[in-house]
N, C-alpha and C positions, 0 to 999 in steps of 0.2 A: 504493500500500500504506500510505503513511502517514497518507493522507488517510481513509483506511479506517478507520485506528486510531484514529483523532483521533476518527472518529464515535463510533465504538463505547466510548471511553471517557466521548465527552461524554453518550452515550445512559446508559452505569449510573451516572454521575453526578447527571445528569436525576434517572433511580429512587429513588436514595438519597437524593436534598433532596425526593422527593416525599414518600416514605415518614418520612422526617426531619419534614416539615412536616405531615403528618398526626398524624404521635404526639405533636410540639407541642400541636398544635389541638388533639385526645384530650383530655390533659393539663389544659388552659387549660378546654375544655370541663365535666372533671368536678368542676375545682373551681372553677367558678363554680354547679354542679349544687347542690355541698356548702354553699355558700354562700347560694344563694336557697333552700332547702330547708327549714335550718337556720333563716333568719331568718323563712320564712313560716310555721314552726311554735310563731315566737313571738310574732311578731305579725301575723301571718294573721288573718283572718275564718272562723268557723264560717261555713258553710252551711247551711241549713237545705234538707232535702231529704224527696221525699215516697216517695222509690223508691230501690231496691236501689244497689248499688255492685260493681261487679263488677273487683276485682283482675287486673293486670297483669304477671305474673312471669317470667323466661324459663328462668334454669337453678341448680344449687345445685351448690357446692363445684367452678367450674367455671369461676374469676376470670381464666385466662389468655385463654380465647375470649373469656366474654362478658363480661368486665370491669366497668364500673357494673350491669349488671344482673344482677349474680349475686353472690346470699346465702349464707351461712353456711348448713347444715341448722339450727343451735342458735338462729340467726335466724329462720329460717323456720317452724320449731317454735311460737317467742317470739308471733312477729306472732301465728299463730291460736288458740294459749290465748290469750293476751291479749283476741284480738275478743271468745272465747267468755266467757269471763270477766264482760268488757264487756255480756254478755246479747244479742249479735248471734247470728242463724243463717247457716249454710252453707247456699245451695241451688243446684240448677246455672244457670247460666249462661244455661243458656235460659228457665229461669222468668223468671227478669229480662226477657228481651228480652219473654217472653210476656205477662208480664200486669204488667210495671214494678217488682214488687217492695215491700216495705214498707221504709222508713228503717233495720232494724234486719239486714235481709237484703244478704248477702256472699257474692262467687262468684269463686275461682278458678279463672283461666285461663294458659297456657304459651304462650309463644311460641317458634317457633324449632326444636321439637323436641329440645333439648337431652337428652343419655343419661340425666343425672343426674335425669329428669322421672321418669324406670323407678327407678333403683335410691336415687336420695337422694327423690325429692317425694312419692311413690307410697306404699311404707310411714307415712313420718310423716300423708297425710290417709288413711289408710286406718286408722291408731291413733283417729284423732279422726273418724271418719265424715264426711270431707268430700269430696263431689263437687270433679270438676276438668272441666277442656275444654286438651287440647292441639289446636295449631296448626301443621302440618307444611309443611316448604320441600321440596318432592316431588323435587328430583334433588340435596341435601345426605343426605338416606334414600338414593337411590338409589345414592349414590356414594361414602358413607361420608365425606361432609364431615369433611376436619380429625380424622376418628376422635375422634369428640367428639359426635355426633348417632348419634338412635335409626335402626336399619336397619330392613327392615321388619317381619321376625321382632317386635322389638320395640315396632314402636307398635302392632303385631297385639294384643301383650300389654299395651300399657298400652290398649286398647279393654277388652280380657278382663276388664281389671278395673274399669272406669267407665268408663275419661275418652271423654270425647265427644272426637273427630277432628275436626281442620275445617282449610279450607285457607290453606296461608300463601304460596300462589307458588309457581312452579318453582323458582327463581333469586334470591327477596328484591332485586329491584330496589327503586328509588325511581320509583314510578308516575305521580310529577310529569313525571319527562322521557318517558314510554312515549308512542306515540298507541293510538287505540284495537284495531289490530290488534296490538300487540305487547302490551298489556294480556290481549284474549280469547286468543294464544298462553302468556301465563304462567301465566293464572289458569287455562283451559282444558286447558293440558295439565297442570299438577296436579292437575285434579281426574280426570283420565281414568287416572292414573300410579297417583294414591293407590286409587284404587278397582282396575286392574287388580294391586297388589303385594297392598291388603290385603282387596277386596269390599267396601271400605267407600264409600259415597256421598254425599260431603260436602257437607255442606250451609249451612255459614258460612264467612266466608272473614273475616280478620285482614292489614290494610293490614300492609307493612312498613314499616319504623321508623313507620308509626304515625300521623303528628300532619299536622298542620293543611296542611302545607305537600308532604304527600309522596302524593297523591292530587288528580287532576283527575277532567273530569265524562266525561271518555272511557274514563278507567279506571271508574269507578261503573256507566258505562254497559253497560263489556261486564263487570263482573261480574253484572248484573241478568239480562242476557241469557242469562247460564250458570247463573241458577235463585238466586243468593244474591238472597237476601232477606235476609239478615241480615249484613251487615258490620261488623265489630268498627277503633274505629280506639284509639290509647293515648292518650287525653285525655279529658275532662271537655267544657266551655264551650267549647275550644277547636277542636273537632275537625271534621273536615269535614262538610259538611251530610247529612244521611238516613245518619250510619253511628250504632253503637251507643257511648255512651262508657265508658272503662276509668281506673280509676285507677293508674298508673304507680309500680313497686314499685321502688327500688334497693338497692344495698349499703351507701347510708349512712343508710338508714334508722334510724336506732334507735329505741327503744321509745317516745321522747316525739316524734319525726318520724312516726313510722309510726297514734298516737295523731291528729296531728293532718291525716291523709291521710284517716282514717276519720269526722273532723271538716269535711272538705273545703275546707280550706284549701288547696288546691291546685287547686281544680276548675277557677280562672279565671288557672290557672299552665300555662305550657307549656315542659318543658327548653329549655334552648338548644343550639342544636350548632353547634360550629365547621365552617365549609366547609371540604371535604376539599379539598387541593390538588392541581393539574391541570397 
């Protein structure tokens, strides 16, 4: 019996310096984010570019989930007067991929499914006529992830009102450790989930976390195989070969960060993330 107990204390022990040493990392992680960001918007290089730029966002007023990646609405307002301002147009997402885009053309897209895509993102580009594209995690919908993601009802209604659907996973793994049958089970049954909850039939799919590092050619492979033609990954220069690149939006954006992401100073920048600990 005491041997038992001895386990089972050392076992939530374990948990607690895991989860300890995660939210370290987190931490360490976003501010170094805050830090190369900050500095590559002041001494970065313009890019010069001959084609669109298509925006990376994931949720608004919704910093407990999604933490670095989720904006202010008054932020997120900022960022697209501003482009517009700037003489940039909004067009969807898929013009980009379709025919490249012109240097002045910008397309917001969502990751994540996040709620506040329906009731914070949704009015403000529907005030300013801008197209969008969400990206749904089909059993976070299904199962009311964290009560913080749209259910289905609700990405039904953000379809009703533009946003193009596309798929983001079952489960938001990291596709670097998947092989290729546990890739065509994630991406595959999302796309059969999202079409049986809402008739929709997705037809792009968005790596999760995104970058360079979190997609092999097993996972590429069996998303090819399930019809995506078009894969979205969150980087520029950096991103895995044959998917489409995004430029990667945070909360510490500000107005002279977010000027010089639209300047692509960032194209041949890729976050850093601390490794979660195990």
């Amino acid at each position: 019996m005491q041997i038992r107990f001895g386990l089972d204390i050392k076992r939530r022990l374990t948990a607690v310096q895991r989860r300890a040493a995660g939210a370290v990392g987190g931490r360490i992680a976003a501010g170094r984010m805050v830090v190369e960001r900050h500095a590559l918007a002041s001494a970065g290089t313009d890019m010069r570019r001959s084609g669109g730029r298509i925006l990376c966002y994931h949720s608004l007023a919704q910093p407990r989930v999604w933490g670095v990646n989720d904006l202010t609405p008054n932020r997120f307002r900022q960022q697209l007067e501003s482009a517009l301002d700037a003489g940039y147009r909004f067009v969807p997402a898929s013009e980009i991929v379709r025919t490249g885009g012109g240097p002045l053309d910008l397309s917001v897209t969502f990751d994540d499914g996040a709620r506040s895509v329906l009731t914070e993102a949704a009015p403000i580009l529907a005030a300013l006529d801008i197209p969008f594209s969400l990206f749904v995690v089909s059993e976070w919908s299904e199962h009311g992830h964290k009560d913080s993601v749209l259910n289905w009802d609700e990405v039904s209604r953000v379809a009703e009102l533009g946003g193009e659907i596309g798929n983001h996973s079952s489960t938001h793994p990291d596709f670097a450790r998947l092989d290729k049958q546990q890739s065509l089970d994630e991406i595959g049954g999302a796309q059969v989930l999202i079409e049986r909850r809402t008739g929709i039939r997705t037809s792009t799919f968005a790596i999760p976390l995104g970058k360079s590092t979190n997609w092999n050619p097993a996972a590429d492979d069996a998303a090819r195989e399930l019809g995506y033609g078009v894969v979205y990954a969150q980087s520029e220069e950096m991103r895995p070969a044959d998917t489409v690149p995004r430029s990667f939006v945070t909360r510490y954006d500000s107005p002279r960060v977010f000027d010089a992401l639209l300047r692509g100073r960032y194209d041949a920048w890729e976050e850093w993330v601390a490794p979660v600990a195990r």
